[in-house]
N, C-alpha and C positions, 0 to 999 in steps of 0.2 A: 472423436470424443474430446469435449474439454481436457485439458492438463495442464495445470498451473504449478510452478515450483518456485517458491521465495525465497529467500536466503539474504544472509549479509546480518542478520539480527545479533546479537549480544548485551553484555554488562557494558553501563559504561556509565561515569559519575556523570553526575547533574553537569551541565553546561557543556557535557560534549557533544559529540558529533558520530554517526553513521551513515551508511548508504545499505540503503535495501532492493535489492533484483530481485524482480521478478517473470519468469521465464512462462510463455504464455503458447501451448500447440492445440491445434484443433480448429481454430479458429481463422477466419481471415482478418489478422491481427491489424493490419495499415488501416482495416476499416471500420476498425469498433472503437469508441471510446475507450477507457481502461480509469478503473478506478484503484485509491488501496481504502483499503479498510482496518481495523482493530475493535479490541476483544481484551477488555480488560477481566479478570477475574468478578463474579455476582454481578458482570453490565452487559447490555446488550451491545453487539454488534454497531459499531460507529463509522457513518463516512468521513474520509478526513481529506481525503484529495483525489480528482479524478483530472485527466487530459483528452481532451475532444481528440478525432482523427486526422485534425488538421492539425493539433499543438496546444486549442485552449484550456489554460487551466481554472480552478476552481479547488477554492480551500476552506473545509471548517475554521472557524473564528478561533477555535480552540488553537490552531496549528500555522496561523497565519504570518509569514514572517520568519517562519522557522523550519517548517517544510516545502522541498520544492518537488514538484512530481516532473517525470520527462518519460522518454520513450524513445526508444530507439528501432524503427521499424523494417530496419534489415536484420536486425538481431531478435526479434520478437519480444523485445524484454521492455518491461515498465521501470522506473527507479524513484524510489523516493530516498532525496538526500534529506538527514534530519539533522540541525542544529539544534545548538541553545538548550539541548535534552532536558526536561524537568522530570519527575517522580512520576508524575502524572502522567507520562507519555508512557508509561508502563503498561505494556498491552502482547498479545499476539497480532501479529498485523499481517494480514492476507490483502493480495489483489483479487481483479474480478475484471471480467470483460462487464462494461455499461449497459444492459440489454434490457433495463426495466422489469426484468422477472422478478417475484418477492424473494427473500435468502434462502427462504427452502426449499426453492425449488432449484438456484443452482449449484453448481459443481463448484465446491473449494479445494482449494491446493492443501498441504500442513501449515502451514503458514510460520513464522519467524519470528521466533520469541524476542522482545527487545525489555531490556530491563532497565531502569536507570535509578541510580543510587543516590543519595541526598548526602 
């Protein structure tokens, strides 16, 4: 069975910086895409960056320049490093293995509260 676990989230003023892990079992991790995602408070579920199984990324417009996604595939773990933090980035943010199923039908981790203060 899936198991996804995030971590690295926090408070942090506008224009900082964090890194968010996430820890991915169940799966055969070197061969799936991996995405993150967020979940702001009354919004839907947003994609904001995924890396193909070979390394390509792909970024929401919203996040471009300011987050970078990676993957580290002896460790099973996805990263999204985030700069530049705005108010706006204020979300829960979970990853996802890439698999094309609709959100409710897969398995999400707790996901990693990020907050950023103006």
């Amino acid at each position: 069975q899936v198991q996804l676990v995030e971590s690295g989230g926090g408070l942090v003023q506008a224009g900082g910086s964090l890194r968010l892990s996430c820890r991915a079992s169940g799966i055969f991790f070197s061969i799936n895409a991996m995405g993150w995602y967020r979940q702001a408070p009354g919004k839907q579920r947003q994609l904001v960056a995924t890396i193909s199984n070979l390394g390509m990324t792909n970024y929401a417009d919203s996040v471009k320049g300011r987050l970078t996604i990676s993957r580290d595939n002896a460790k099973n773990t996805v990263y999204l490093q985030m700069d530049s933090l705005k108010p706006e980035d204020t979300a829960v943010y979970y990853c996802n293995p890439e698999n094309g199923l609709g959100y409710d039908q897969r398995v999400w981790g707790q996901g990693t509260q990020v907050t950023v203060s103006s």
